[in-house]
C-alpha positions as CSV (number, residue, x, y, z in Angstrom):
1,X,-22.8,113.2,13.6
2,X,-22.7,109.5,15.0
3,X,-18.9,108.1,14.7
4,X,-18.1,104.4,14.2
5,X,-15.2,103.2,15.8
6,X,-12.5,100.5,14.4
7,X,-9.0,99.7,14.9
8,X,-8.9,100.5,10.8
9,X,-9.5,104.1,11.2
10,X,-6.3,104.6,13.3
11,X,-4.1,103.0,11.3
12,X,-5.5,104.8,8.3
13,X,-4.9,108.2,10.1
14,X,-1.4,106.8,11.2
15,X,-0.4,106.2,7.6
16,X,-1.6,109.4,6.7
17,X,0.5,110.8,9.3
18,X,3.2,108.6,7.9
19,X,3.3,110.0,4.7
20,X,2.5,113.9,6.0
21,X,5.7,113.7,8.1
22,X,8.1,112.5,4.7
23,X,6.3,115.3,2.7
24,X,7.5,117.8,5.8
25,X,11.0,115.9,6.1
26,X,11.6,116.8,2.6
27,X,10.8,120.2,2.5
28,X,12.5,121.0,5.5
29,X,15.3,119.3,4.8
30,X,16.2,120.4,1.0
31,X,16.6,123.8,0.9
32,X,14.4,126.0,-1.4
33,X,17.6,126.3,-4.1
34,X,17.9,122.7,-4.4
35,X,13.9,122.0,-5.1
36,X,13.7,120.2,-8.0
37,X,11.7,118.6,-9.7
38,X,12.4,115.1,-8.1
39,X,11.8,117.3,-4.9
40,X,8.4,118.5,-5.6
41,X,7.1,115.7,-7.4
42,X,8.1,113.4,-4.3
43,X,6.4,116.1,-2.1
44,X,3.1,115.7,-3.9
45,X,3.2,112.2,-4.0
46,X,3.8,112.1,-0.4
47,X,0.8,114.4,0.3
48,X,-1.4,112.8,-2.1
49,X,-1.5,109.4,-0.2
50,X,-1.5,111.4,2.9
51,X,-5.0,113.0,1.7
52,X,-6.1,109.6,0.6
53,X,-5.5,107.8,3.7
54,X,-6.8,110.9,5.9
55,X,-10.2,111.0,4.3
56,X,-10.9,107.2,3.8
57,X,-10.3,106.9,7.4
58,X,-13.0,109.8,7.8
59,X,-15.3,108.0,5.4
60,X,-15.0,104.7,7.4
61,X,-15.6,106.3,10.8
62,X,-18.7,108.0,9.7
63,X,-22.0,106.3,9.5
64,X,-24.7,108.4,7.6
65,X,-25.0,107.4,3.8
66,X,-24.8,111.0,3.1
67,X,-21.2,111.7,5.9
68,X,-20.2,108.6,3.9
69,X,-20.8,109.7,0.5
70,X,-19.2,113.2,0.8
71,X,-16.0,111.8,2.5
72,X,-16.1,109.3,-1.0
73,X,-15.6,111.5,-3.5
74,X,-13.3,113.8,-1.2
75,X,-11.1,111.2,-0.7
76,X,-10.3,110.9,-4.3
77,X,-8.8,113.9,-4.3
78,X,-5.8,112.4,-3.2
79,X,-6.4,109.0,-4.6
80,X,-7.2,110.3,-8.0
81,X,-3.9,112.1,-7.8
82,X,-1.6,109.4,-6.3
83,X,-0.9,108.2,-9.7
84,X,0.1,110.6,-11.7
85,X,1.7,112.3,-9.1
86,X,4.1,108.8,-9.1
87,X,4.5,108.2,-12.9
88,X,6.3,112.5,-12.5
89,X,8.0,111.6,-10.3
90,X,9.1,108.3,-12.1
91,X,9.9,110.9,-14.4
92,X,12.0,112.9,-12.4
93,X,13.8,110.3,-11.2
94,X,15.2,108.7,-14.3
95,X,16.8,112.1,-15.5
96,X,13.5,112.7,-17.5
97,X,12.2,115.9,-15.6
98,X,12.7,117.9,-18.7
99,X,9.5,116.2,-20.5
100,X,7.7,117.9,-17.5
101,X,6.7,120.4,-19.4
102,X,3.9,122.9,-17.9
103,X,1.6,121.4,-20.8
104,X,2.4,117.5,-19.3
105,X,2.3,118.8,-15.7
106,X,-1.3,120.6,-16.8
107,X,-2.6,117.4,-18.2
108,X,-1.1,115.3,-15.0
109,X,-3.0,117.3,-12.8
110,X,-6.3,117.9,-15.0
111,X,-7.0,114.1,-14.9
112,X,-7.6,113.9,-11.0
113,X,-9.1,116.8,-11.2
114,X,-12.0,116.1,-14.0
115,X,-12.8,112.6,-12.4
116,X,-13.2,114.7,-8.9
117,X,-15.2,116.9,-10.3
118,X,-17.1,114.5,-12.0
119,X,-17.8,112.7,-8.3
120,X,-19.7,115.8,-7.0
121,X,-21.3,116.1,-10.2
122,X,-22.2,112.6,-11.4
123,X,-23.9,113.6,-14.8
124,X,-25.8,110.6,-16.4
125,X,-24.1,108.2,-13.3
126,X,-21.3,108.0,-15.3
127,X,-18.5,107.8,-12.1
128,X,-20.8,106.4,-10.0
129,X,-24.0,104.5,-10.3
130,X,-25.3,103.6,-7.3
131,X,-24.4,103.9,-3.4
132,X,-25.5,102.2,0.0
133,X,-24.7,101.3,3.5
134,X,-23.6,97.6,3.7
135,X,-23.3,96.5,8.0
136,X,-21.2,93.1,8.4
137,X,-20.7,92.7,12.1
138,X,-20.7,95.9,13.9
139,X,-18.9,98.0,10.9
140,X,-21.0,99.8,8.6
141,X,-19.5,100.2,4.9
142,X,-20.7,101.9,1.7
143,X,-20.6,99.8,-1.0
144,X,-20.8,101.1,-4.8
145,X,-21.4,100.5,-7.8
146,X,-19.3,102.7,-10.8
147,X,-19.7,103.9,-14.1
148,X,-17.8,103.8,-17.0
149,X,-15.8,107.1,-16.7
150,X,-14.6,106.0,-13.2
151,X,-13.0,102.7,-14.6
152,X,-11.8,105.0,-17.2
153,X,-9.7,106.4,-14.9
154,X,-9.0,103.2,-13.2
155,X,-7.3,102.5,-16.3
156,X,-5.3,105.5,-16.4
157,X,-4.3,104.8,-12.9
158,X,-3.0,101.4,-14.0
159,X,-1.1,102.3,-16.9
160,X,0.6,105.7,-15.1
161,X,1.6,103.2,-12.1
162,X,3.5,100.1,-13.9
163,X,4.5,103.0,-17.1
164,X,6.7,104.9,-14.0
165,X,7.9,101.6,-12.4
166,X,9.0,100.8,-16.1
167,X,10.7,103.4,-16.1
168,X,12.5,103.2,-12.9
169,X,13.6,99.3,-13.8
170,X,14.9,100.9,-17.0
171,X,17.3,103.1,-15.3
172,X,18.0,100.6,-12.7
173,X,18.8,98.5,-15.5
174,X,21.7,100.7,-17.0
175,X,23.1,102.0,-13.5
176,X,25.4,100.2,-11.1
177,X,24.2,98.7,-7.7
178,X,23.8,102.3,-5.6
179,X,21.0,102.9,-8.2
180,X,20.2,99.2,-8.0
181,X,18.9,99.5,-4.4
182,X,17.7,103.0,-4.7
183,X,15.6,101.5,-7.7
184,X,14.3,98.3,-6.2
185,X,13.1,100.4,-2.9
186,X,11.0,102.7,-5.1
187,X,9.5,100.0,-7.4
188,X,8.4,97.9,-4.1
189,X,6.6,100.9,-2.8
190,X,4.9,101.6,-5.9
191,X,3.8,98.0,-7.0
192,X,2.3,96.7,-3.4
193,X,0.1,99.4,-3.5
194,X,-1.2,98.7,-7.3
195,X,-1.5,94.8,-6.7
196,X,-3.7,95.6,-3.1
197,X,-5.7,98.1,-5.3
198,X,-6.6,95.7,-8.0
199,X,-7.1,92.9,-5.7
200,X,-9.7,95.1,-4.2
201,X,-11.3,95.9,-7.4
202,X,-11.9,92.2,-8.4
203,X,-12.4,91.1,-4.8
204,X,-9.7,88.8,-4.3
205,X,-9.1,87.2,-1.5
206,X,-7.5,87.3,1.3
207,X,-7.0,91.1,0.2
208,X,-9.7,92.1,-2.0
209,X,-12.2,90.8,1.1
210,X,-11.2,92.5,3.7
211,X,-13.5,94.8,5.4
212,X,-11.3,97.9,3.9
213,X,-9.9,98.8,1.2
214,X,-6.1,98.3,2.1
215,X,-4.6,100.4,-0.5
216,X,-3.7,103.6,1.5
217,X,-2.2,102.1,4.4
218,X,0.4,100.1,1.9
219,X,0.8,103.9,1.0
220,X,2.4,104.8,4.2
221,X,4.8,101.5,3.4
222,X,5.0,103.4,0.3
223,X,6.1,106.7,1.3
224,X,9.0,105.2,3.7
225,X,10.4,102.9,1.1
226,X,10.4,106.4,-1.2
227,X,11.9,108.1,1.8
228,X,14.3,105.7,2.5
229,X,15.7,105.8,-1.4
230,X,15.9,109.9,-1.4
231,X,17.7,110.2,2.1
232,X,19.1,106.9,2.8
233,X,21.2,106.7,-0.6
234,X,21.1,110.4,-0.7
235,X,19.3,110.5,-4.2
236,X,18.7,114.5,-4.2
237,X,22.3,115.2,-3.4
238,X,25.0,113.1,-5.6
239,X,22.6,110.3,-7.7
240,X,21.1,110.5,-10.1
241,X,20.9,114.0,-10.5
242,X,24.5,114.7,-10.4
243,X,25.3,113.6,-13.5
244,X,22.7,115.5,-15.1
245,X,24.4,118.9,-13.1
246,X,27.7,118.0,-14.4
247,X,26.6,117.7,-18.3
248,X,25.1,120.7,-18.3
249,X,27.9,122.6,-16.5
250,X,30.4,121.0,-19.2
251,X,32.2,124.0,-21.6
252,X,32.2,120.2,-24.1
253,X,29.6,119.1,-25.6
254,X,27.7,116.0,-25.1
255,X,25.2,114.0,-27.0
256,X,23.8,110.6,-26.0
257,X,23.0,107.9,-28.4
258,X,20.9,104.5,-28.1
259,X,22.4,101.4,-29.7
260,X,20.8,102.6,-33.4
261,X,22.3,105.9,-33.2
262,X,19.9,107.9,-32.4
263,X,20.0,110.9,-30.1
264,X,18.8,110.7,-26.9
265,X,20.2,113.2,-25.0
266,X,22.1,116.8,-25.7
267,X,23.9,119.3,-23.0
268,X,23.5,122.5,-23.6
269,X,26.8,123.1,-24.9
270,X,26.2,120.8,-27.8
271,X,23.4,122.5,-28.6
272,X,25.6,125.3,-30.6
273,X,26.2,122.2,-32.9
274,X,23.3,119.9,-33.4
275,X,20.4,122.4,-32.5
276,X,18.0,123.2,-29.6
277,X,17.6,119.8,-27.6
278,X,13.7,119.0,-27.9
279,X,14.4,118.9,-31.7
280,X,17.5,116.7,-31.5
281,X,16.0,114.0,-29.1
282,X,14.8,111.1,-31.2
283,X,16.8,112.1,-34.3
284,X,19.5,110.1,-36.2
285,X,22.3,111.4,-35.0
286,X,23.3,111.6,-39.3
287,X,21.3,114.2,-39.9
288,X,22.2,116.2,-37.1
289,X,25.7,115.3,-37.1
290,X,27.1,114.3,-40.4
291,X,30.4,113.7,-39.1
292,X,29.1,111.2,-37.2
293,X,29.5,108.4,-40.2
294,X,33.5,109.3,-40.9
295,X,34.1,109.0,-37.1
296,X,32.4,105.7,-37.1
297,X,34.3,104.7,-39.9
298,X,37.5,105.6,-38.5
299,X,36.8,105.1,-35.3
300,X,39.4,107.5,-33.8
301,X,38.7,111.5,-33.4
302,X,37.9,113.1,-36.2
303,X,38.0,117.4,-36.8
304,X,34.9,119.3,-37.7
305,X,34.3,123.0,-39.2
306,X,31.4,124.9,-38.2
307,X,30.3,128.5,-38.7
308,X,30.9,130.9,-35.5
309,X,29.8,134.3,-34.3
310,X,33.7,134.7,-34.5
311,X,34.3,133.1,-37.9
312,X,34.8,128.9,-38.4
313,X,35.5,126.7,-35.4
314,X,37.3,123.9,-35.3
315,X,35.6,121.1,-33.2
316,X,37.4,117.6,-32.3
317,X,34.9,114.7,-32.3
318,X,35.6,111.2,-30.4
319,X,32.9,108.8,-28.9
320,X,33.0,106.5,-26.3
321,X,30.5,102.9,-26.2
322,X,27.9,102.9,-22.4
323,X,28.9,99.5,-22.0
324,X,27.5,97.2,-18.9
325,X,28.3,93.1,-18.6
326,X,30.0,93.1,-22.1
327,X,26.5,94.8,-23.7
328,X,26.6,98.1,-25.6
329,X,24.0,100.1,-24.5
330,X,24.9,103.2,-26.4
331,X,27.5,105.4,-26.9
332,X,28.4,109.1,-25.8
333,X,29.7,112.0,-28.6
334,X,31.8,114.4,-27.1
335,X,32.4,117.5,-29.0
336,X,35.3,120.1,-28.0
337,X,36.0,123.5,-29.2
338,X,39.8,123.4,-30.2
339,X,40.1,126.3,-32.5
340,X,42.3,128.3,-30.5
341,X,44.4,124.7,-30.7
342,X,44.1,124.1,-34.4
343,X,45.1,127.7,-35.4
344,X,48.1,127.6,-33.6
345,X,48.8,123.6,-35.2
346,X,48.4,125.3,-38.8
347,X,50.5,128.6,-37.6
348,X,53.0,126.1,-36.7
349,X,52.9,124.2,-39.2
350,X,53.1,126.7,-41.7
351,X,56.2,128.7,-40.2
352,X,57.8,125.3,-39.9
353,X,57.2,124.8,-43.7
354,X,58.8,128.5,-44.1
355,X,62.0,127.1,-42.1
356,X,62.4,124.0,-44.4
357,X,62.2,126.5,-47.5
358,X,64.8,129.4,-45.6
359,X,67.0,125.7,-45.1
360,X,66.7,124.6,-48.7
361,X,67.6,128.1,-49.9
362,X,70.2,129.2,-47.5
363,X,71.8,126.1,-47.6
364,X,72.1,126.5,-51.8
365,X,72.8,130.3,-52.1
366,X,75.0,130.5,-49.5
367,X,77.2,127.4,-50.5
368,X,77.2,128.3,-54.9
369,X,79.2,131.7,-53.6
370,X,81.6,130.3,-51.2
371,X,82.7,128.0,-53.6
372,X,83.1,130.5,-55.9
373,X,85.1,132.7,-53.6
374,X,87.0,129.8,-52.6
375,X,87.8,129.1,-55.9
376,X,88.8,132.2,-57.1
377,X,91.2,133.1,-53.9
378,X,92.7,129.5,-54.5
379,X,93.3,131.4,-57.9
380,X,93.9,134.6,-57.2
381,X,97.0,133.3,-54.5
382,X,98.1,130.8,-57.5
383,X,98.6,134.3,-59.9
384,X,97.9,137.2,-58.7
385,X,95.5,137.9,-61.5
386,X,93.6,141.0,-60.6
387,X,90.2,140.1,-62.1
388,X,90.2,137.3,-59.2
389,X,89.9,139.6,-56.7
390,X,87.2,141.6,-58.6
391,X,85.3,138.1,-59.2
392,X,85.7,137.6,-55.7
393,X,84.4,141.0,-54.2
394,X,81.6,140.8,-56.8
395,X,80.9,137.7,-55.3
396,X,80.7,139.0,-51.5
397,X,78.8,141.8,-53.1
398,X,75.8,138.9,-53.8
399,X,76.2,137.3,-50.4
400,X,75.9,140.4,-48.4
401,X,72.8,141.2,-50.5
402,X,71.3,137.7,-49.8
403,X,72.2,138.2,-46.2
404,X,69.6,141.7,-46.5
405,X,67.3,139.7,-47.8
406,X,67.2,137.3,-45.5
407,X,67.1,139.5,-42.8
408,X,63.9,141.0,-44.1
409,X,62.3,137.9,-44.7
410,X,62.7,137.3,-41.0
411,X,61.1,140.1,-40.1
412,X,57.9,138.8,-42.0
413,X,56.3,142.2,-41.9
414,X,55.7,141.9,-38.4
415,X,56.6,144.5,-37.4
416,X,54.1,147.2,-38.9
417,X,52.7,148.7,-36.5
418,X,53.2,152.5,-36.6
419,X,50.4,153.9,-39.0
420,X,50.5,157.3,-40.6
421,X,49.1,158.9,-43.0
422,X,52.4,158.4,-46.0
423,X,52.2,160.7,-49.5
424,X,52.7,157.9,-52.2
425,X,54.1,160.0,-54.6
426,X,56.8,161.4,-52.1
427,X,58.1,158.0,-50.9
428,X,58.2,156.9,-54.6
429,X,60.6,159.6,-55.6
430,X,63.0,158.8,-52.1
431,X,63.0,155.1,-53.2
432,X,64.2,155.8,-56.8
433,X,66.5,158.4,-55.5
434,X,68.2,155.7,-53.2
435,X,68.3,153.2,-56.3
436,X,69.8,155.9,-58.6
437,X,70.0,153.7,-61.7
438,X,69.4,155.4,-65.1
439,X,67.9,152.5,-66.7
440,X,64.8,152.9,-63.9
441,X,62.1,155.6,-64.5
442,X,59.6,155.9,-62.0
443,X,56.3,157.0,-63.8
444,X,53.5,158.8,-61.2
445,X,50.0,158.9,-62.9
446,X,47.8,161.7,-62.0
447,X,45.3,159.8,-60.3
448,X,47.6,158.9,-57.6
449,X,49.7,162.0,-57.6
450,X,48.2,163.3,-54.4
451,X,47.5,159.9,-52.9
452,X,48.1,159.5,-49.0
453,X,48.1,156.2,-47.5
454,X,47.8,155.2,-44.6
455,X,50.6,152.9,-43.6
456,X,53.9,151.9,-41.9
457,X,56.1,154.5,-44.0
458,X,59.4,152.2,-43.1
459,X,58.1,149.1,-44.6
460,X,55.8,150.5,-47.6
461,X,59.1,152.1,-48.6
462,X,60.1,148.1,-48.7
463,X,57.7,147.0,-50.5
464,X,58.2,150.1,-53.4
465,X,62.1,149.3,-52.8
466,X,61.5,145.8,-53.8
467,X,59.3,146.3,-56.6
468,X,61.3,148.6,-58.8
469,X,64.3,147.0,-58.0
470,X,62.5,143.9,-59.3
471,X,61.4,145.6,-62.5
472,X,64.9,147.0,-63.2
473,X,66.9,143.6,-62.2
474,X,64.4,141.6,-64.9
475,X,65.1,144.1,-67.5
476,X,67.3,143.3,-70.5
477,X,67.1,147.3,-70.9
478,X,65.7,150.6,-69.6
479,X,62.7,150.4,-67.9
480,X,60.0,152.2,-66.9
481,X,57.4,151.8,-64.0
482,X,54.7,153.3,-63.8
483,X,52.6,153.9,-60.9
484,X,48.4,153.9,-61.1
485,X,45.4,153.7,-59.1
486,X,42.7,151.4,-58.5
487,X,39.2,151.9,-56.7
488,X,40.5,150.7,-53.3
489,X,44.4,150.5,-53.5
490,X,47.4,151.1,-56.6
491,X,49.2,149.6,-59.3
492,X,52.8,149.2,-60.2
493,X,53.0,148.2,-64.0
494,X,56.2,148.0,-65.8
495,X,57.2,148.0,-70.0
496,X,59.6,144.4,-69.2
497,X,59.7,141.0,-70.2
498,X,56.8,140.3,-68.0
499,X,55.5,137.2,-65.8
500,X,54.4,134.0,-67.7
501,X,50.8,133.7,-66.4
502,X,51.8,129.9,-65.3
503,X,54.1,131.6,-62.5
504,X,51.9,134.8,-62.0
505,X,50.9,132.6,-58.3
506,X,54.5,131.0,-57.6
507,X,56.5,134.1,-58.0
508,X,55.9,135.6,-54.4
509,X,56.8,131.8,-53.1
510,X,60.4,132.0,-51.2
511,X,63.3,131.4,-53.4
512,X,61.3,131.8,-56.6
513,X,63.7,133.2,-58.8
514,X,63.9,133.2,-62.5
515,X,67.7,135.9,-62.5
516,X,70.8,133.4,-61.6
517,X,71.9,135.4,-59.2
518,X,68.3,136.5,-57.2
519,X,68.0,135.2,-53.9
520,X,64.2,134.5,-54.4
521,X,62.9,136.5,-51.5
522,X,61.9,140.5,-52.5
523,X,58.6,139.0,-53.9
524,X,58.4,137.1,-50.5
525,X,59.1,140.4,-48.3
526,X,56.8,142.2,-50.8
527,X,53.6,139.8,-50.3
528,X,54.5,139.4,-46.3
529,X,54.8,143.0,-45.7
530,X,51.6,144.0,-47.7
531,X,49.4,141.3,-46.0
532,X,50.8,142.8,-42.9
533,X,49.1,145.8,-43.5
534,X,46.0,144.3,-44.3
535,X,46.1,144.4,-47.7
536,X,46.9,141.9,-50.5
537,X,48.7,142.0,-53.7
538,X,48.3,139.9,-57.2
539,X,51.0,139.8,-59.9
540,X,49.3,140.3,-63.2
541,X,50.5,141.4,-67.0
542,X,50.3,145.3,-68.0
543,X,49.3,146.9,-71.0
544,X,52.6,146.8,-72.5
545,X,53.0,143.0,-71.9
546,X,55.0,143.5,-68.7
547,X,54.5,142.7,-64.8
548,X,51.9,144.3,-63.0
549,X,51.6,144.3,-59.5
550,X,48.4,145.7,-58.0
551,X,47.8,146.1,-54.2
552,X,44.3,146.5,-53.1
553,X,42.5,147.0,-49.3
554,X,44.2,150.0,-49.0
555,X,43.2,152.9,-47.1
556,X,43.5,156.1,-48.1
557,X,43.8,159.0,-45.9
558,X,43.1,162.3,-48.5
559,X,45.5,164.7,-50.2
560,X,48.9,165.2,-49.5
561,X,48.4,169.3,-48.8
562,X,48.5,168.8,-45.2
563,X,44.7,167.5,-44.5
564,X,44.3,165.1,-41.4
565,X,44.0,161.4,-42.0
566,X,40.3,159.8,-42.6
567,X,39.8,157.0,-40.7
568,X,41.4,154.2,-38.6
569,X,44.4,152.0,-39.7
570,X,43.6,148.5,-40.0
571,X,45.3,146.6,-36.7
572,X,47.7,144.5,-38.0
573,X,48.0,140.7,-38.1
C-alpha cells in the first residue's frame, strides 16, 4: 500500500507516544492497591488520545480512499472516547468518583462505542454522508461530509468536555492554591484541545485551515499538563483524595451541607444516623436530621437520642461554617457517639444528688439527737435525776440505729452478687425470729409456702428485715403481714394505717419519713437492694386498707424439697 510522507505524521505518532508513555508511567508507578478511580480514569484518558493520535497519523500517511476510509472510522475509537473518558475523570477528580456507578460508567462507554459502530455501519448515511480524496500540494486528504448522528455526538463531546472542566473550576474554586495549580494545569489541557477541535469544525483560521486536523497533537500537550497535575503536586497520594480517606476512616460522623442546608455529602459513619448516602445526598438536611433546626438556633452543641442495636445512644451535634475570603460556602455536621460519656454524666450526677440528700439528712438527724443528749446530760449533772440518763441512752439507742441505716444505704445494694436458690418462707420466719416483737405476725400464704428464689440470701433477708419492721414501727397496734404471690414475684401486704396514695411514689425517696423518729432510709435500702437484683418494687394499698408492697421480676427456682435451681440469676447492675 502506497505511503504518503509529511512532517505531520511524526509528530502525530510522537504525541501518541506522548500520551502512551503517561498511561504506562501511571500504572507503573501506582501500585495495583492504590488504583482508583482517579487512577483508571486518567489511564484511559491517556490511552484514548494515544489511540486517536496513532490512527489519524495512519489515516494521513495512507493514500487509497479506501486505506483512508478504514483508518477514519478506526480512529474514532479513541476520539469518540476521549471525552467521556475526561468528563470521569473530571469526576474522579473532584471527589465525585462515587457517581461512577457501573450504570454511568456503562453509558460513558456505550456512547463511543454506538457512534463507532455506527461508522462501519453507516445506515441511511446518518454519521457519514459522503467521502473523497482532496490533494493540495503534494498531501492527499479525505475530506467529508457528516450526518446528523455524528454531530449528535459532536454535541455530546462538547457538553462532556466544558461539563468536566466546570467541574474542575468548581473545586478549584473552594480549595486553597495547591489545588489551584493542580486545577488550572488540568483545565488548560482539557480546553486547548476543545477550542482546536471546534476551530476545525467551522474552519477557522489560522487553525481550522490547516492541512490537519490539530486536535490530537494538543492531546499530547494534554496528557503532560494531566501528568504534570497527578505526579508533580502528587494528586493520587495526599490531594484531593486524602480527605476523602480520612472521612471515611472517621469513628464521627460527618455530613456536608451547601449554603441552603442541604446535604451533600455523608461518611459512612454518619450513615447509622441520617441513612444510606445516595438517599441523603440532595436532601434537606431537616428531614434527615431534625436536630439540625435547634442546633441552628442555638448555635452551640446540642445532644441527640437515637435507637441502637444496644439500646438509645446519645449523640453530641456541633457544626462548623466552610468558609473562604469571608464567604460561607457551607458548613460541616459532626456527629459523635458519647453515650458511654453521658451515662456516666447522669450516673454522676445522680449519686451526686444522693450525697446532697445523705448531707441534708445526716446533717438534721444527727444534730436533733445530740442536742438532745447534750441537753439532758447538762440535766442529768445538774440533778442526778435518773430518767435523764434513760432519755439519754434511749436517745444513743436512735443514733446508733441511724448510723445502721446509713451504713446500708451506702452499700446501695451493690453488693449482690452471690445467687442462690433462697426458700422464702424459711428466711421469713429467721427475720421475724430476729425482730421478736409480739405485736408483729408474719402471715405465709400457701401459694408462696414452698417458694424458692433465686437471690442474694444476705440482702433479701434486708429487704424482708426492712419491710416488717416498717409495718410494725407504723402501727398504732398489732399487726399482721402477710406474705402472697404474684405471677412473676410476691407481695407483702399489711392490716396498718396504710400509705396515702399521694406518697405511694415518695416513700422509697431517702429521708422520707412520716414516724418522728425514722431515719427515712429502710424504704431507700428496700428499693436499692431489690433493683439490685433485677427486680423492682411498687408500694400500693391492701385489701384491708393497709401498705402493700409487691416485688415483681423475680425468678423463681422451684420447691423448697431439695430440687436444683431453674435457670440463671439475672447479673446484677
Amino acid at each position: 500500500m502506497p505511503w504518503q510522507s509529511t512532517p505531520y505524521v511524526l509528530l502525530l505518532f510522537l504525541s501518541a507516544l506522548v500520551a502512551s508513555l503517561w498511561a504506562g508511567y501511571a500504572i507503573l508507578s501506582v501500585p495495583a492497591e492504590r488504583r482508583n478511580r482517579t487512577v483508571t480514569t486518567f489511564v484511559v484518558l491517556c490511552l484514548s488520545a494515544a489511540v486517536w493520535a496513532a490512527t489519524y497519523a495512519i489515516q494521513i500517511a495512507s493514500t487509497g480512499l479506501e486505506a483512508k476510509l478504514f483508518a477514519y472510522r478506526l480512529l474514532h475509537v479513541g476520539a469518540a472516547a476521549t471525552p467521556s473518558a475526561w468528563l470521569a475523570f473530571a469526576l474522579a477528580y473532584t471527589g465525585r468518583g462515587d457517581r461512577l456507578t457501573p450504570a454511568v460508567g456503562a453509558t460513558l462507554a456505550a456512547i463511543p462505542a454506538a457512534l463507532v459502530a455506527l461508522l462501519f455501519a453507516n445506515p441511511y448515511s446518518l454519521v457519514l454522508v459522503d467521502a473523497e480524496l482532496v490533494t493540495a500540494g503534494s498531501l492527499t486528504r479525505l475530506e467529508t461530509t457528516l450526518g446528523p448522528a455524528y454531530h449528535l455526538h459532536l454535541a455530546f463531546s462538547y457538553v462532556a468536555v466544558v461539563a468536566g472542566a466546570a467541574l474542575v473550576v468548581a473545586h478549584a474554586l473552594r480549595s486553597g492554591e495547591r489545588i489551584r495549580r493542580q486545577a488550572g494545569l488540568l483545565i488548560g489541557g482539557a480546553l486547548v484541545p476543545l477550542a482546536l477541535n471546534v476551530f476545525e469544525v467551522l474552519s477557522v483560521p489560522p487553525f481550522g485551515t490547516a492541512a490537519v486536523n490539530l486536535t490530537p497533537v494538543s492531546l499530547s500537550l494534554s496528557t503532560a499538563c494531566f501528568g504534570v497535575a497527578v505526579f508533580r503536586y502528587r494528586l493520587f497520594d495526599l490531594t484531593p483524595i486524602a480527605s476523602r480517606v480520612v472521612l471515611a476512616e472517621m469513628d464521627d460522623g460527618v455530613v456536608v451541607l451547601d449554603a441552603d442546608g442541604t446535604i451533600v455529602d455523608v461518611n459512612p459513619a454518619a450513615e447509622s444516623v441520617v441513612g444510606e448516602r445516595e438517599a441523603a445526598i440532595g436532601a434537606p438536611v431537616s428531614t434527615k436530621l431534625p436536630e439540625y433546626d435547634r442546633l441552628e438556633a442555638e448555635d452551640d452543641a446540642v445532644l441527640a437520642t437515637r435507637e441502637g442495636p444496644d439500646g438509645e445512644r446519645f449523640l453530641r451535634l456541633s457544626r462548623s461554617p466552610l468558609e473562604r475570603g469571608g464567604e460561607t460556602y457551607g458548613r460541616v455536621v459532626l456527629i459523635g457517639d458519647v453515650t458511654t460519656i453521658e451515662e456516666q454524666r447522669r450516673t454522676l450526677e445522680e449519686r451526686n444528688e444522693r450525697l446532697d440528700a445523705f448531707a441534708g439528712v445526716v446533717s438534721h438527724d444527727l444534730r436533733n439527737p445530740l442536742s438532745v443528749v447534750s441537753g439532758y446530760a447538762e440535766l442529768a449533772s445538774e440533778t442526778g435525776d435518773p430518767e435523764h440518763f434513760e432519755r439519754i441512752h434511749d436517745t444513743v439507742d436512735r443514733m446508733t440505729e441511724f448510723l445502721e441505716d446509713l451504713l446500708q444505704l451506702s452499700r446501695r445494694g451493690e453488693t449482690v452478687t452471690d445467687f442462690e436458690p433462697v426458700p422464702l418462707r424459711e428466711l421469713l420466719e429467721a427475720v421475724e425470729t430476729d425482730i421478736a416483737d409480739d405485736d408483729l405476725a408474719v402471715v405465709v400464704d400457701g401459694a408462696v409456702a414452698d417458694a424458692v428464689v433465686l437471690a442474694d440470701r444476705a440482702r433479701l433477708r434486708q429487704v424482708l428485715d426492712n419491710l416488717l419492721r416498717n409495718a410494725r414501727d407504723h402501727a398504732d397496734g398489732p399487726v399482721t403481714v402477710t406474705v402472697g404471690g404474684l405471677p412473676d414475684g410476691f407481695f407483702l401486704a399489711d392490716d396498718g394505717p396504710g400509705i396515702p396514695a399521694d406518697e405511694r411514689e415518695s416513700v422509697f425517696d431517702v429521708g422520707f419519713t412520716t414516724r418522728e423518729s425514722g431515719t427515712g432510709f429502710g424504704l431507700t435500702i428496700v428499693r436499692d437492694v431489690v433493683e439490685a437484683h433485677g427486680w423492682s418494687i411498687e408500694a400500693t394499698e391492701s385489701e384491708g386498707g393497709g401498705a402493700r408492697f409487691e416485688v415483681v421480676g423475680v425468678e423463681f427456682a422451684g420447691s423448697g424439697d431439695g430440687e436444683e435451681a431453674i435457670g440463671t440469676p439475672p447479673e446484677p447492675p
